[in-house]
C-alpha positions as CSV (number, residue, x, y, z in Angstrom):
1,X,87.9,107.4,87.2
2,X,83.9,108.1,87.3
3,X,82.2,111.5,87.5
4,X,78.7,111.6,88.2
5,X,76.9,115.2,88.7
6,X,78.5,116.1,91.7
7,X,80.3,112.5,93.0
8,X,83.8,111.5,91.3
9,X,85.2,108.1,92.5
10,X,88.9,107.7,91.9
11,X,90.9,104.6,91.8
12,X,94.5,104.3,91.7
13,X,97.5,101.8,92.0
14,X,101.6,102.7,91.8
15,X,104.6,101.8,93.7
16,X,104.8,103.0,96.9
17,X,106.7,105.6,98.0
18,X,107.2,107.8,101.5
19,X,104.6,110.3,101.9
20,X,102.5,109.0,98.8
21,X,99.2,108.8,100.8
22,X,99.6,112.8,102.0
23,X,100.7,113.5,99.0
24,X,97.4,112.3,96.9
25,X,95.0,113.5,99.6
26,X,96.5,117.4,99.7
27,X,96.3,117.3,95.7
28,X,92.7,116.0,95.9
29,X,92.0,118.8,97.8
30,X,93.8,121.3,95.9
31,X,92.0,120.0,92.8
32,X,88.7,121.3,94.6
33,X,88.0,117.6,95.1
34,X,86.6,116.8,98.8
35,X,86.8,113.7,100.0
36,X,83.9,111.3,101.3
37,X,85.3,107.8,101.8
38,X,88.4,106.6,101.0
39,X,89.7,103.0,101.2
40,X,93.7,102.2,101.1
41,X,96.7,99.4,100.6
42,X,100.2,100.6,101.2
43,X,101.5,96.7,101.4
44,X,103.4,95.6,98.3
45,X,102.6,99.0,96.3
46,X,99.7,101.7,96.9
47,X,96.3,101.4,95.9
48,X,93.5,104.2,96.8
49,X,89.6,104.0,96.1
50,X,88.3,107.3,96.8
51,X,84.7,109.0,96.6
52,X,84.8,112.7,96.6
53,X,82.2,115.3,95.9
54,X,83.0,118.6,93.7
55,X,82.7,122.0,94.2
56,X,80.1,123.0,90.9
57,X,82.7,126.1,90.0
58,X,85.6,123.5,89.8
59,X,84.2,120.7,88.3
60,X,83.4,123.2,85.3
61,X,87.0,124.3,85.3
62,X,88.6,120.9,85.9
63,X,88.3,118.1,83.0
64,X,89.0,114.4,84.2
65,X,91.4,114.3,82.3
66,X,93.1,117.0,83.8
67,X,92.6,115.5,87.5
68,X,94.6,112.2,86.1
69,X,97.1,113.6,84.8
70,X,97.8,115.1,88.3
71,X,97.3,112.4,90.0
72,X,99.7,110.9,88.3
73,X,102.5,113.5,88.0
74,X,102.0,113.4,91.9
75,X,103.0,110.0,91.8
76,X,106.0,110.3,90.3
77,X,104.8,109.5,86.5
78,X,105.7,112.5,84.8
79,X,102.0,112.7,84.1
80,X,102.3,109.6,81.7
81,X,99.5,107.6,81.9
82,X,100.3,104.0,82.3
């Protein structure tokens, strides 16, 4: 994960699962996080690359550690990073 002053690229890789890809997009959004360009694997397991903008209220509220920690309790981690 990168932030710049208003850009965030995200990059992650887990097992696959059914719904995964919806999942991850509608909590981008609900972490204030829009998305720009987003490149994707669902073969073998999932893999997202995503640039997404910020909203400037949010991205004082929301630490990037926080947004990780989401985005890996969304896929299925407990929020443990790996």
């Amino acid at each position: 994960m990168w932030r710049g002053d208003v850009e965030m690229r995200i990059e992650i890789c887990c097992a696959a699962k059914p719904g995964l890809l919806l999942s991850m997009v509608s909590k981008l959004e609900a972490l204030g996080l829009d998305i720009q360009e987003c490149v994707i694997s669902c073969f073998n397991d999932f893999a997202m690359q995503a640039s997404c903008s910020e909203e400037m209220q949010q991205r004082n509220l929301t630490s990037t550690g926080d947004i990780k920690q989401a985005l890996f309790r969304n896929a299925g981690y407990e929020g443990r990073c790996l």
